[in-house]
C-alpha positions, 0 to 999 in steps of 0.5 A: 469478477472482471481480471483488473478488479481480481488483480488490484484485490490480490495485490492488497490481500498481498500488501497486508498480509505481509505487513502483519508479518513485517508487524509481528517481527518487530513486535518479537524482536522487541520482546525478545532477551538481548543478548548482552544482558545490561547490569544495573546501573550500566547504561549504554550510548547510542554509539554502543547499541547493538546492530540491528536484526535481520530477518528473513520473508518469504512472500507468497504470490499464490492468488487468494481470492475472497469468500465472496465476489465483488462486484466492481463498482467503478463504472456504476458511480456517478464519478466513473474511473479506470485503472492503470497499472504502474509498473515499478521493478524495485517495489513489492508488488511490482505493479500497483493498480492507481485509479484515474477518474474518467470524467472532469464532472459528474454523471447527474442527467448527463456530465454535469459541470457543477459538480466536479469527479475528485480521486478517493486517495489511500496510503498503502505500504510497499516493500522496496528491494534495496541491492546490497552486497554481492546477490543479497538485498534488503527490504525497506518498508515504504508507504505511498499514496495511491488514488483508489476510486474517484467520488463526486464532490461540489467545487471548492469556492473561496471567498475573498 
């Protein structure tokens, strides 16, 4: 397995694992007692409601490889792509693999034009480190949109 694969495969293992975790959260916070038990009949505004929780994540970057190896598949398409990395300090992960398609056509015979190499687009959700007082930061949970492979598709034509 070729590093670019491995590490972009890390990284969404990563994603997801503490997603769930975020998931699980929210779901006990919801389930729990509150603190200030309401009396029937009593119903408070919004104004009134009680502050939002906090918790704590601990997010484990040991790599967890798969049962089994995957076989890179981007340069056995006939719509071949590459992967960069973008590189954001305030998100986790830090580095996000985006695919970029290497041709404008497809491979059929040549690169044939009449066809046309078109990204593959997924929402992934990122952690976003957001400073808050003194050494203390918050996480908020963003999604975004990455290219993650790129497909052949035949050229959209309007008619008029």
């Amino acid at each position: 397995m070729n590093a670019t694969m491995s590490s972009a495969l890390n990284i969404q293992f990563l994603m997801v694992a503490c997603m769930m975790g975020l998931v699980l959260i929210s779901f006990g916070a919801e389930g729990a007692p509150s603190k200030h038990p309401q009396k029937k009949g009593n119903h408070r505004s919004s104004e009134e409601s009680e502050p939002s929780s906090s918790y704590r994540l601990i997010l484990d970057s040991e790599f967890k490889s798969s049962a089994k190896p995957i076989r890179p598949i981007n340069n056995d398409s006939i719509s071949p792509w590459t992967y960069t990395y973008v590189d954001d300090e305030s998100l986790f992960p830090s580095s996000i693999a985006v695919a970029k398609c290497s041709l404008t056509g497809c491979l059929i015979d040549g690169e044939d034009q009449d066809y046309q190499s078109t990204p593959i687009y997924t929402q992934i959700m990122v952690l976003r480190k957001i400073k808050g007082e003194k050494h203390s930061y918050s996480l908020k949970l963003e999604y975004k949109t990455i290219a993650v492979g790129c497909t052949c598709v035949r050229p959209y034509v309007q008619q008029i």
